[in-house]
C-alpha positions, 0 to 999 in steps of 0.5 A, a space after each residue: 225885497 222891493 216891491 213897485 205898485 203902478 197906478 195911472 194907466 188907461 184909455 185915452 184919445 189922441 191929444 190928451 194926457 195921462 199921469 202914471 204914478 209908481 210907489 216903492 215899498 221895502 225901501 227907504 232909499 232915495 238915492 236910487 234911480 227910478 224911472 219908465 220903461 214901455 213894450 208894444 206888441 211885437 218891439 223891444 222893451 225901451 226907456 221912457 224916462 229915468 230920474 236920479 235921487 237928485 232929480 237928474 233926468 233922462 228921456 227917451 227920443 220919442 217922448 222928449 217934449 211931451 213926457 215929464 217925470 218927476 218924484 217925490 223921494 220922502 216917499 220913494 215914488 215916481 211920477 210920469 206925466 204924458 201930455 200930447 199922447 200918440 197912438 204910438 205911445 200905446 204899450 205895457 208901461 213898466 216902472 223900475 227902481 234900481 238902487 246900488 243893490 238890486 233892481 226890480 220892476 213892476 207889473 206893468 200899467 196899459 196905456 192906450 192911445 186910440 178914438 
């Protein structure tokens, strides 16, 4: 069993930048594909980044220039940096592993975009 622990989430004013950080236990599986998805109040679940064990990545529209993901496959954990934050950005960011297996996600981190 997978298990994906977020940390990073918060408050933060317009403009400024958060990291978010998802670490996968029960598996040494590199060659999964990890990545961030978002849900705000009232609007579907959407992709905000995805990247391949060999670093292939893949953006949502709305954080393309602003959001970089990276990760660190030694230790199976996922890197979301998000610079230029909008009070659109504000959601439940959720992290995801999927592997030729299964999938999982984690509890979901908040992220709040406000002054």
């Amino acid at each position: 069993q997978v298990q994906l622990v977020e940390s990073g989430g918060g408050l933060v004013q317009p403009g400024g930048s958060l990291r978010l950080s998802c670490a996968a236990s029960g598996t040494t599986f590199s060659m999964s594909t990890m990545g961030w998805y978002r849900q705000a109040p009232g609007k579907q679940r959407e992709l905000v980044a995805s990247i391949t064990g060999e670093h292939l990545t893949n953006y949502g529209n709305s954080v393309k220039g602003r959001f970089t993901i990276s990760r660190d496959n030694a230790k199976i954990t996922v890197y979301l940096q998000m610079d230029s934050l909008k009070p659109e950005d504000t959601a439940v960011y959720y992290c995801h592993y999927a592997d030729y297996r299964a999938a999982y996600w984690g509890q979901g981190t908040q992220v709040t975009v406000s002054s």
